[in-house]
C-alpha positions in Angstrom: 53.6 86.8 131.3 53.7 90.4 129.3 57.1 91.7 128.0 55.6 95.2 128.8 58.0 96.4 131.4 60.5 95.2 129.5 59.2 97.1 126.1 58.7 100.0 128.0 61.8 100.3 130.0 64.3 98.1 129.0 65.6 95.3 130.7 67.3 96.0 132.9 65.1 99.7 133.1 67.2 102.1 131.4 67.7 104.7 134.1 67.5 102.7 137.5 68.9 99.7 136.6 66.5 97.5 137.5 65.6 93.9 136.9 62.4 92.3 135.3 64.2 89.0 135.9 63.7 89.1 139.8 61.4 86.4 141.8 58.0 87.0 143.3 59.3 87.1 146.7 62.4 89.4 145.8 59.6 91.7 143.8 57.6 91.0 147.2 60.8 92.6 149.1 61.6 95.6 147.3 58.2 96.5 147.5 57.8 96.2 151.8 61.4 97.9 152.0 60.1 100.7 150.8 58.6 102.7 153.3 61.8 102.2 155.2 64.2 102.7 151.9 62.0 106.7 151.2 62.3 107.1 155.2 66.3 106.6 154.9 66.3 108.4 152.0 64.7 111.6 153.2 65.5 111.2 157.0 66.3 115.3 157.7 64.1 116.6 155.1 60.6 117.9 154.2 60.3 116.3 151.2 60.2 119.7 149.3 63.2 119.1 147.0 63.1 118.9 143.5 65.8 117.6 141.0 66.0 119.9 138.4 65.3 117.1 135.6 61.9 115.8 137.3 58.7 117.3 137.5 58.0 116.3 140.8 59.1 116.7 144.3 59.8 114.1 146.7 57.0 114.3 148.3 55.6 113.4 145.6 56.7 110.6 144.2 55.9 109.5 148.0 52.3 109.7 147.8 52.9 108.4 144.1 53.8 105.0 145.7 51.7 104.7 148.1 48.8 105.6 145.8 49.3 103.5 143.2 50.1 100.5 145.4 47.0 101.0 146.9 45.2 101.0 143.5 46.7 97.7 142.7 45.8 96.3 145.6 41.7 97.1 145.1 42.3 95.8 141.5 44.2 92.6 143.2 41.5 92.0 146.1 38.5 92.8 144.0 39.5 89.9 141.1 40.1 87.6 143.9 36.9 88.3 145.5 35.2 87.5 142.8 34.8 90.5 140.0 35.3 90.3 136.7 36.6 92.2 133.6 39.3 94.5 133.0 41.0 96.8 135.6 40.4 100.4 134.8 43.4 102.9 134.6 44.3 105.7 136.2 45.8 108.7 135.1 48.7 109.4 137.7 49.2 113.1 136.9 45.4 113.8 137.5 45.4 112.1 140.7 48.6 113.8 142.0 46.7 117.1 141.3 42.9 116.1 142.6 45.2 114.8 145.7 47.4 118.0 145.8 50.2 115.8 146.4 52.5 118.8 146.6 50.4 120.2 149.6 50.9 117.0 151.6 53.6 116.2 154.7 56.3 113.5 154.2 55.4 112.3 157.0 51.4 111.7 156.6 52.8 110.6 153.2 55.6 107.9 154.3 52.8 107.0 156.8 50.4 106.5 153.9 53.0 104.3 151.7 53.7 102.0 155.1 49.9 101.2 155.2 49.5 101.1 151.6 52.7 98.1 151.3 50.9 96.1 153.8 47.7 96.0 152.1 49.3 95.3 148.9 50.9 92.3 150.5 47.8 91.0 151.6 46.2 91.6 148.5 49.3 90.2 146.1 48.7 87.2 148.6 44.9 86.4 148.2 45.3 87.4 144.5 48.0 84.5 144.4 46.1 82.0 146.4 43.2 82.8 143.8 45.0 82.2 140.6 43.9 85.5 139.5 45.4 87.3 136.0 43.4 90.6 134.8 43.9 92.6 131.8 44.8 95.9 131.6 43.5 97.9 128.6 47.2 99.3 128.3 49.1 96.4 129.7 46.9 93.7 127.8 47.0 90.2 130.1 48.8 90.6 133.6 49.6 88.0 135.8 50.1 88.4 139.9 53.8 87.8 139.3 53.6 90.8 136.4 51.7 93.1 139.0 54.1 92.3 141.5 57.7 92.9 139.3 55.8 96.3 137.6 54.4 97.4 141.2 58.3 96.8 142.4 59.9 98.8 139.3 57.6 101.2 140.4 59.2 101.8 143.5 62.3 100.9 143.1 62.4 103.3 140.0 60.8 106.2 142.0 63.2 105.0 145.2 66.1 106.0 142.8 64.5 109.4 141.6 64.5 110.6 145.1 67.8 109.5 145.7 68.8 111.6 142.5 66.5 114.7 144.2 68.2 114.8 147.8 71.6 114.3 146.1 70.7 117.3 143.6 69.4 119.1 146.6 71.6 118.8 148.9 72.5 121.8 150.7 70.2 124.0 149.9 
């Protein structure tokens, strides 16, 4: 197991609080509540808000989730299916721009991130069944279970920034 969540963040994370201690199936959980949590969260808007201390909008940090749960779950399927070597890494900024995630709807977007968790699932689950770890030229070695708790901070962290953006917005 890496510490590199941990190092990075702090444990628990620093800003949203949370917990690099949690279980593959509670990692599994936060990760499939997502879709719902984001559609709670920004039930009455457009996604268009942004909180003053982030760079992006909610929207955003949507397609964000999705995308990068779908990029670990290629990485995921493809080791189980037989490839080798390291996984190759992304640079999220770019692909928010190439995407032009700030031109997309919530809704294709919360859309998007539904289908994305349940491929992820599937792919966490043939990954596990496959004994696969990969390494990650930033990350170093990663096993399923690290995947699983950093793809959950992931959302959970980005769950919390749009919760900070529709409370800063609100109203306006």
């Amino acid at each position: 197991m890496t510490d590199w969540g941990r190092a990075t963040y702090g444990d628990p994370c620093r800003e949203c609080g949370f917990r690099w201690s949690v279980s593959y199936d509670e990692a599994v959980a936060i990760v499939m509540a997502t879709p719902a949590d984001f559609g709670r969260l920004l039930a009455g808007s457009d996604g268009s808000g942004r909180h003053p201390d982030l760079a992006w909008t909610a929207v955003v940090y949507v397609c964000h989730v999705a995308d990068n749960l779908r990029i670990w779950a290629e990485r995921l399927a493809a080791l189980a299916l037989g490839a080798t070597g390291p996984v190759t890494p992304y640079n999220q900024d770019l692909l928010a721009q190439a995407r032009r995630y700030d031109e997309l709807t919530l809704v294709g977007a919360l859309w998007s991130l539904d289908r994305a968790g349940r491929d992820w699932k599937d792919a966490v689950a043939l990954a596990a069944v496959a004994g696969v770890s990969l390494v990650h030229p930033e990350r170093g070695e990663l096993s399923v279970l690290d995947v699983v708790r950093s793809n959950a901070h992931d959302a959970f962290h980005h769950g919390w920034d749009i919760g900070r953006t529709v409370d800063a917005t609100a109203g306006q």
